[in-house]
C-alpha positions as CSV (number, residue, x, y, z in Angstrom):
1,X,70.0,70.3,74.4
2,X,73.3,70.9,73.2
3,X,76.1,68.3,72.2
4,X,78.6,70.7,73.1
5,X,81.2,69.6,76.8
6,X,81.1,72.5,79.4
7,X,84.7,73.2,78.2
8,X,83.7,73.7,74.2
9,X,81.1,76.2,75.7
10,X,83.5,77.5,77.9
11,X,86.3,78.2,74.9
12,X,83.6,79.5,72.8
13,X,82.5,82.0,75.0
14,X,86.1,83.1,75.7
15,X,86.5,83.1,72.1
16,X,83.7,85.3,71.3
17,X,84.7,87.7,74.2
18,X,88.9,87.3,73.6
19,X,88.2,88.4,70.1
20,X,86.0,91.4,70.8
21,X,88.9,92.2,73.0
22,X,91.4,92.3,70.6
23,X,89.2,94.1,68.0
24,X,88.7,96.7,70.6
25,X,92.3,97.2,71.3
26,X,92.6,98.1,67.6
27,X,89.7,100.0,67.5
28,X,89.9,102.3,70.9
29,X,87.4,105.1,71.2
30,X,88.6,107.8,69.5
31,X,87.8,110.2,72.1
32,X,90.2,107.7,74.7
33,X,93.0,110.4,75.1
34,X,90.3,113.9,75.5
35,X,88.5,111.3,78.3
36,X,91.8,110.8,80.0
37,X,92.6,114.6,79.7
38,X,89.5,115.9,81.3
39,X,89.6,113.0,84.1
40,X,93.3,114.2,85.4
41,X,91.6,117.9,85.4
42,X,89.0,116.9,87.4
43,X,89.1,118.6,91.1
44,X,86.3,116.4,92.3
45,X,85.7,112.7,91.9
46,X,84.6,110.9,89.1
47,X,81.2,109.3,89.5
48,X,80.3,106.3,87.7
49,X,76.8,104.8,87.4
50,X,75.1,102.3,85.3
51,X,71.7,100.0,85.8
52,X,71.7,96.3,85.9
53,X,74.7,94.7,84.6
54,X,76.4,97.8,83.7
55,X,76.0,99.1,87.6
56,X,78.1,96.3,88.6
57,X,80.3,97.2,86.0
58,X,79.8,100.7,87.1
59,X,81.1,100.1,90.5
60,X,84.3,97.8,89.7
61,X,85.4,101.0,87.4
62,X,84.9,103.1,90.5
63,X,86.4,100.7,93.2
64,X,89.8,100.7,90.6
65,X,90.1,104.1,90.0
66,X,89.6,105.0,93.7
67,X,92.3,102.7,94.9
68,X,94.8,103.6,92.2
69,X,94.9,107.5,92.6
70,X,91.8,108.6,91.1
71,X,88.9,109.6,93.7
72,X,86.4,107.7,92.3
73,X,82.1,107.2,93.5
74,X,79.9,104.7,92.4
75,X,76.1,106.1,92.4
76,X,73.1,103.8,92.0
77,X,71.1,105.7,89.4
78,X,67.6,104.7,91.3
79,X,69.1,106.3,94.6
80,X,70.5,109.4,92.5
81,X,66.8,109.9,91.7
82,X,65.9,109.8,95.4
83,X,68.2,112.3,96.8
84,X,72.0,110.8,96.1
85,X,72.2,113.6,93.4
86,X,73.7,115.5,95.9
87,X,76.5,113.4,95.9
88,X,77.5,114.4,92.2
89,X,78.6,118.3,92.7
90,X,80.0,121.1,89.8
91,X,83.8,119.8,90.6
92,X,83.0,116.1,89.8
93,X,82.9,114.2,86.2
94,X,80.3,111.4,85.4
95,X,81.0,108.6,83.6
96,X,77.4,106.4,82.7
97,X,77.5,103.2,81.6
98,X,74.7,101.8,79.6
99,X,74.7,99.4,76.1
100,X,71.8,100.9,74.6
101,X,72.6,104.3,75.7
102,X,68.6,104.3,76.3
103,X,68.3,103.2,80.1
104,X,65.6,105.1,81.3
105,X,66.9,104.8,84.7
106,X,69.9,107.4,83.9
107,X,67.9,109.9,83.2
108,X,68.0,112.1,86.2
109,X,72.0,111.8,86.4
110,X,72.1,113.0,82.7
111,X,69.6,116.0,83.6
112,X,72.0,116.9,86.5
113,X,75.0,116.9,84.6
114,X,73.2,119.2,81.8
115,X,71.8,121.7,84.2
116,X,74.8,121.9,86.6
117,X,77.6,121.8,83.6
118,X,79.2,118.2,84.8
119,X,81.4,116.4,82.2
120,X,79.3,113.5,80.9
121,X,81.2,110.7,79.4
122,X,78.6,107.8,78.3
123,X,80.0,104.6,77.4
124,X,77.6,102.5,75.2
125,X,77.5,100.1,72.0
126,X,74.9,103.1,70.1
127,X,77.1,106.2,68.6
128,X,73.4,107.5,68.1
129,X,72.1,106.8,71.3
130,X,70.5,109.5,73.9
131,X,73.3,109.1,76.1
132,X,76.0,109.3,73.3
133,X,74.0,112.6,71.9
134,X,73.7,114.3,75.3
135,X,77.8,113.5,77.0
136,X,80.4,115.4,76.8
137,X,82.4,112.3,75.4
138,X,81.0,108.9,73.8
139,X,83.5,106.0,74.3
140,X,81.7,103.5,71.6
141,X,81.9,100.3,72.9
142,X,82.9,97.6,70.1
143,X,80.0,95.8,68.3
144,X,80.2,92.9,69.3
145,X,78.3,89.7,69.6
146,X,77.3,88.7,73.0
147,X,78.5,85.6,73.9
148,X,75.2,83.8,75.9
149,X,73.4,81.2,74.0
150,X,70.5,83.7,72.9
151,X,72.6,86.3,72.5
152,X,70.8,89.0,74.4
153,X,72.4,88.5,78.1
154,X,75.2,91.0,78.9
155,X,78.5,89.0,78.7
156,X,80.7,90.5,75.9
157,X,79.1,93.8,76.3
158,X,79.6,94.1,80.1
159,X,83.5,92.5,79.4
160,X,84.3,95.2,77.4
161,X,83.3,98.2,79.4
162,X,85.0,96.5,82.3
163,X,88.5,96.1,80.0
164,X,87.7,100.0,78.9
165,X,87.3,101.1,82.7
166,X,90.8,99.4,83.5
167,X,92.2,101.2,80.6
168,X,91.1,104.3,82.1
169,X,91.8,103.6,85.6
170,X,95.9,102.4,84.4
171,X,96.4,105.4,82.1
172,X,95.3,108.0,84.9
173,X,97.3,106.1,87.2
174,X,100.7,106.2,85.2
175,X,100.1,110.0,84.3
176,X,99.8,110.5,87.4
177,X,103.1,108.9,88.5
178,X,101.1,106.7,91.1
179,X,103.6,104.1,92.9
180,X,104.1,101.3,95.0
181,X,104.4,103.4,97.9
182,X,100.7,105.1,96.8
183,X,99.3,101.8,96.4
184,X,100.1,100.5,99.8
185,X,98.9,103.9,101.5
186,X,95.1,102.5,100.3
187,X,95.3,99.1,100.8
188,X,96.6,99.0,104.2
189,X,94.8,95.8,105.0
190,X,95.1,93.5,102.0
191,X,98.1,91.0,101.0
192,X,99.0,93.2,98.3
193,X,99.5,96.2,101.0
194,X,101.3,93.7,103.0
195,X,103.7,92.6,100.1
196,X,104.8,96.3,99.6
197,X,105.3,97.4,103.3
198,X,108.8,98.7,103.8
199,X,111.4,97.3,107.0
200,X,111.2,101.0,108.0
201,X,107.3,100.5,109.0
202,X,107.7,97.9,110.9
203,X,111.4,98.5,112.7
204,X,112.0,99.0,116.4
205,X,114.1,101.6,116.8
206,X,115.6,104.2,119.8
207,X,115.4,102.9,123.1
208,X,114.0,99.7,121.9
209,X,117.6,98.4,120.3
210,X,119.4,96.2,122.0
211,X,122.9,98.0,121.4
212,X,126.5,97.3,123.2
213,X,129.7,98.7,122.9
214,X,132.9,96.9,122.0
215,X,133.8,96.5,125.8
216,X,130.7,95.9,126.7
217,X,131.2,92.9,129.7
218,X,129.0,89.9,128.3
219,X,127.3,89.9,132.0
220,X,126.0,93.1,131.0
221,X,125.7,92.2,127.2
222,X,123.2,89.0,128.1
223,X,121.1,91.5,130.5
224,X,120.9,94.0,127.4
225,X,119.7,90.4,125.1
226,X,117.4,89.7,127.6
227,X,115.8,93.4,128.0
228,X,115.2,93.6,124.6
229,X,113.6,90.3,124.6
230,X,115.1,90.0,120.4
231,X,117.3,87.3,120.9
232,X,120.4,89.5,119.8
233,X,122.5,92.5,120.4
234,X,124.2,95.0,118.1
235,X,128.2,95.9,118.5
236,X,128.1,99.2,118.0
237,X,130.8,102.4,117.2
238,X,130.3,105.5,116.7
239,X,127.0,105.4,115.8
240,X,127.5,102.3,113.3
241,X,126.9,98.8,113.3
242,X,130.6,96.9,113.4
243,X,128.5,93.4,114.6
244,X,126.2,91.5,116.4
245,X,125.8,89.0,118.9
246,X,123.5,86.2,119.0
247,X,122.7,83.0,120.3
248,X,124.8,80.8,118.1
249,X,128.0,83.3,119.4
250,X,127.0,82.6,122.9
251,X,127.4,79.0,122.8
252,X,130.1,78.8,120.6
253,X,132.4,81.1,123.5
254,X,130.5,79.4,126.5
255,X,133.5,78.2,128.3
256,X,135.0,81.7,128.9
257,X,131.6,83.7,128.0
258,X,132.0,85.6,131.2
259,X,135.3,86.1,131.3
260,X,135.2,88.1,127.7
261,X,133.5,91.4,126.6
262,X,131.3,91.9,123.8
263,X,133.4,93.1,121.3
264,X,135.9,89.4,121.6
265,X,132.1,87.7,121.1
266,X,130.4,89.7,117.7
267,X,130.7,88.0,114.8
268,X,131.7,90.6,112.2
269,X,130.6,92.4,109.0
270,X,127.3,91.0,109.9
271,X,124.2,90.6,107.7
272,X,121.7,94.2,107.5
273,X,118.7,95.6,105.4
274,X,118.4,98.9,104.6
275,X,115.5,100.7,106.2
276,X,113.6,100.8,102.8
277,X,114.0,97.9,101.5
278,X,110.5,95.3,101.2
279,X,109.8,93.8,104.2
280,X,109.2,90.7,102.1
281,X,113.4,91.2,101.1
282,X,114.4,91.0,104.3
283,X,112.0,88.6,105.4
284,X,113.3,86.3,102.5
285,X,117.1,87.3,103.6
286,X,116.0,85.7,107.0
287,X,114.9,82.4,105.8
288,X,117.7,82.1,103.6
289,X,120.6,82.2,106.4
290,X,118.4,80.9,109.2
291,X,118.3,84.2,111.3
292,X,115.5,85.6,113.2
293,X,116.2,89.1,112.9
294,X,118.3,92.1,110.9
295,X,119.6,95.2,111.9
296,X,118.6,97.8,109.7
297,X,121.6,100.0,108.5
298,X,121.7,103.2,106.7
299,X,123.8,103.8,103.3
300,X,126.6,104.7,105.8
301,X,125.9,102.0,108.2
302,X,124.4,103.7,110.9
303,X,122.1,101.8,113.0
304,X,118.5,102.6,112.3
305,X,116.3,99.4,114.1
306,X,115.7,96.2,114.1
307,X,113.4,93.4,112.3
308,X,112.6,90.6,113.7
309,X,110.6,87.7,112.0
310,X,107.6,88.2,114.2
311,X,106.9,92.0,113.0
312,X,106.3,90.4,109.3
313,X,104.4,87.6,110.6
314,X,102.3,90.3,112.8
315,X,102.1,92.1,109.1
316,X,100.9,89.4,107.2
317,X,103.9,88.8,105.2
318,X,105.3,85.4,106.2
C-alpha cells in the first residue's frame, strides 16, 4: 500500500510520461521526414493497425489523419487475417504499431505488404525487432520507462506513439496546405465545424430578401417586413445597400409612419458582414449592438443576403 495522495501518483506519472515527451522531441526518428515524404505520395490511404493498446492507438492515428486531409483506415489486425486484407490494396501505405515489434497478431499485414510491395512503416521501442527489420521505415519510439506501478502496462509507451501519430498527422496536414475551410468540409456536425461555418452558408438570399426602394410607401414597406417574416427591410440602390429599416425606426416615426416612404424611415450607413466572414463574427456583431439580423454586403456593397440570429442558433453556433 502506498503512502503516496492520488495527486503525487498523478504528477509522477505525468512526470515520467512529460519527460519522455520532451526526450522524444529531441530525439525524433531519424527517418521522420522520408515517412512524411512517402505518406504525401501515397495515392491510396494510409492504413494503420496495431493489437491491444497500440490498436487503440492505431485507430486515433487514423481517425486524425482522416479528418485533417490525409485518407486514413484503421484495420483490426485479427479481422485483416479473416478477410479485411482486402481492404489494404498496392496504392495504400501501412503504418503498424507495436512496442515490441514482435506481436504475433501482425503478422499477416506484414506478409501482405511484403508480397504486394506496400510501404511498411513500423513504429516500435526495438530498432531490432521483426517489424523494424521487415518496414520500409522504423520510427523508434523513445526508451522510455513506462509509467504504471509495475512498469509493464502500456502508458508511456502508448503516449508516445499517440504524440508521434499527431506529429504525422500535423506535418502532412500543413504540407498539404489543409485549412479551415477543409476542416469544416469533414466535420460538418461537430462544434468545431459549427465555429468555422461562413455567413455565406447560412444567408437567405434572392427572392427571400426583404428589399425596398428609397420611395418605397411604408404601407408597402411593412407588407415587404412582414413577407419576409425577418423583422427588417433593406433600402436599396442600384443594387447596393444605402440602409435598413427595422423595428426600432418604425416606432420611432409612428405618428406620420404612413404618411412617409421608406427612404425618409432607413437609418443610414447601417451595420453589414461580408458574405465570408465566420458566422460566429457576425453572430458576435449581433449581440454586441442588440440586432437580430445583418445584411450581408459585398466589398462594393452590393447586397448578397441576410443573417438572422436564428440561422446560427439552427447551426449550432449561439
Amino acid at each position: 500500500m502506498t503512502s503516496q495522495s492520488p495527486s503525487d501518483i498523478a504528477r509522477d506519472v505525468l512526470g515520467i510520461e512529460g519527460n519522455a515527451l520532451l526526450a522524444f522531441r529531441d530525439g525524433l526518428p531519424d527517418e521522420f521526414d522520408a515517412v512524411v515524404e512517402l505518406l504525401l505520395s501515397v495515392k491510396g490511404r494510409v492504413i494503420v493497425s496495431g493489437m491491444g493498446k497500440s490498436g487503440h492507438v492505431a485507430a486515433k492515428i487514423a481517425a486524425t489523419m482522416a479528418s485533417t486531409g490525409t485518407p486514413a483506415q484503421y484495420v483490426h489486425p485479427g479481422e485483416a487475417s479473416h478477410g479485411d486484407l482486402g481492404m489494404i490494396t498496392g496504392h495504400d501505405a501501412v503504418i503498424l504499431i507495436s512496442n515490441s515489434g514482435e506481436t504475433r497478431e501482425l503478422a499477416d499485414i506484414i506478409a501482405h505488404c511484403a508480397r504486394f510491395s506496400i510501404p511498411l512503416i513500423g513504429i516500435t521501442k526495438k530498432s531490432d525487432s521483426t517489424l523494424a527489420r521487415q518496414g520500409d521505415n522504423h520510427l523508434l519510439l523513445p526508451d522510455a520507462p513506462e509509467a504504471c506501478a509495475i512498469g509493464m502496462a502500456p502508458t508511456t509507451s502508448t503516449t508516445c506513439a499517440m504524440a508521434l501519430g499527431d506529429a504525422l498527422a500535423v506535418a502532412l496536414m500543413k504540407l498539404r496546405g489543409f485549412d479551415r475551410e477543409n476542416f469544416l468540409a469533414f466535420h460538418p456536425g461537430g462544434t468545431l465545424g459549427a465555429q468555422l461555418l461562413k455567413v455565406s452558408a447560412v444567408m437567405h438570399t434572392g427572392d427571400d430578401l426583404p428589399i425596398v426602394a428609397e420611395d418605397t410607401a411604408m404601407g408597402d414597406t411593412l407588407l415587404e417586413m412582414t413577407a419576409k417574416g425577418f423583422g427588417v427591410a433593406a433600402l436599396v440602390k442600384d443594387g447596393r445597400l444605402e440602409g435598413v429599416i427595422t423595428d426600432g425606426d418604425l416606432r420611432r416615426n409612428l405618428d406620420s409612419l404612413m404618411s412617409r416612404t421608406a427612404g425618409e424611415v432607413a437609418t443610414r450607413s447601417p451595420r453589414s458582414i461580408a458574405p465570408d466572414a465566420l458566422l460566429t463574427e457576425a453572430l458576435g456583431l449581433m449581440n454586441a449592438n442588440k440586432i437580430s439580423a445583418l445584411f450581408a454586403v459585398d466589398d462594393e456593397g452590393r447586397l448578397k443576403g441576410l443573417v438572422h440570429i436564428h440561422d446560427a442558433l439552427r447551426a449550432g453556433v449561439a
